[in-house]
C-alpha positions as CSV (number, residue, x, y, z in Angstrom):
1,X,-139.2,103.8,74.2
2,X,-140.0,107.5,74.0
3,X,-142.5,108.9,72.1
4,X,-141.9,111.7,69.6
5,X,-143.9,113.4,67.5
6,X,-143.8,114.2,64.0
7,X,-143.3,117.9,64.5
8,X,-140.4,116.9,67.2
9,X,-139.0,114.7,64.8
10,X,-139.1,116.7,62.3
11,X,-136.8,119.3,63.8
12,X,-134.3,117.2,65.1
13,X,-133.4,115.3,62.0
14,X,-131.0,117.0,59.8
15,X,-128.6,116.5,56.6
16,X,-125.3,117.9,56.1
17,X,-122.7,117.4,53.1
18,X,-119.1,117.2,53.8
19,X,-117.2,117.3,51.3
20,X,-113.8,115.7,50.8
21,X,-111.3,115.1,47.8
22,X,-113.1,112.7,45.8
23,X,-116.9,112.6,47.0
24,X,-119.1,115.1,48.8
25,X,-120.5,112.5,51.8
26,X,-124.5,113.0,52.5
27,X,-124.9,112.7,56.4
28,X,-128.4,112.5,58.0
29,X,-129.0,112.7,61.7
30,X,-131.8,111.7,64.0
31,X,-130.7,113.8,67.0
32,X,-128.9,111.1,68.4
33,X,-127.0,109.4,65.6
34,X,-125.0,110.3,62.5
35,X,-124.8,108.2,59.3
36,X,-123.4,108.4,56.1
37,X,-126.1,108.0,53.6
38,X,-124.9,108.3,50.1
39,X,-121.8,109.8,48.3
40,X,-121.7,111.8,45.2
41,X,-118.7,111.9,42.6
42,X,-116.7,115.5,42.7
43,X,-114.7,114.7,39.4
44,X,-115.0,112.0,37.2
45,X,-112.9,109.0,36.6
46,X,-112.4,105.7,35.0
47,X,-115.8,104.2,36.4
48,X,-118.6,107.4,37.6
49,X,-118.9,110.9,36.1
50,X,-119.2,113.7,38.1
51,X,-122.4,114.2,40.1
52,X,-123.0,110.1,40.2
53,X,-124.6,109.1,43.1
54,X,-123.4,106.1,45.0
55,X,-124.9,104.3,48.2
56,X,-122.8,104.2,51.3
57,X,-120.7,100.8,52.1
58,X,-119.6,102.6,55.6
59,X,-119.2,105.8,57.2
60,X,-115.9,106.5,55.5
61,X,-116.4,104.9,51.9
62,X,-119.3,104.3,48.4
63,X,-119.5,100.8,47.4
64,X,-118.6,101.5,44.4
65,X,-119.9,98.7,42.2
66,X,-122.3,101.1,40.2
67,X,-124.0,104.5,40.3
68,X,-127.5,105.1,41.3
69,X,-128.1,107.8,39.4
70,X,-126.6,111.5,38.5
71,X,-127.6,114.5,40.6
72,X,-126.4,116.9,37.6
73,X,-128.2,115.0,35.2
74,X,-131.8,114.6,36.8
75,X,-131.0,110.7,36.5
76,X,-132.9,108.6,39.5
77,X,-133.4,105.4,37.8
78,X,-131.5,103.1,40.4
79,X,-133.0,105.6,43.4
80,X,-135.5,104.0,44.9
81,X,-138.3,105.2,47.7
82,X,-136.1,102.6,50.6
83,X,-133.1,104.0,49.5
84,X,-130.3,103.9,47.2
C-alpha cells in the first residue's frame, strides 16, 4: 500500500455539490474514487423541508427515512463525528 502523507492527502481529496431537481448531492473524492456522501433537500415536500440533510443510500439516491439535520437552520442533532 502506498504511503501518503497528510499534506498529500490533503490536496487530493475534494468535495463538489451537484445539484439536481430535487436534492443538491455532496460528493467527496480521495483522488481515486468518487462517492456520494449526503444529499440536501432543494424544496420542501410532504416529509423534509428545504435545506434537510439526508445520508446517502447510493450514489444516485437519500434514504429517505429521516433527516439528519437542516443546513439552513444550524440543526446537527442527528450529524454525528462518523457520519451522517
Amino acid at each position: 500500500m502506498e504511503q501518503v502523507s497528510d499534506e498529500e492527502l490533503a490536496k487530493r481529496y475534494t468535495v463538489r455539490f451537484e445539484e439536481g431537481k430535487k436534492f443538491i448531492r455532496v460528493v467527496h473524492s480521495n483522488g481515486v474514487q468518487r462517492s456520494s456522501h449526503t444529499f440536501i433537500v432543494l424544496k420542501d415536500d410532504a416529509k423534509f423541508q428545504r435545506g434537510d440533510i439526508l445520508k446517502s443510500a447510493s450514489w444516485a439516491s437519500p434514504a429517505k427515512n429521516f433527516a439528519r439535520g437542516n443546513i439552513l437552520r444550524g440543526d446537527w442533532s442527528n450529524v454525528r463525528w462518523t457520519g451522517v
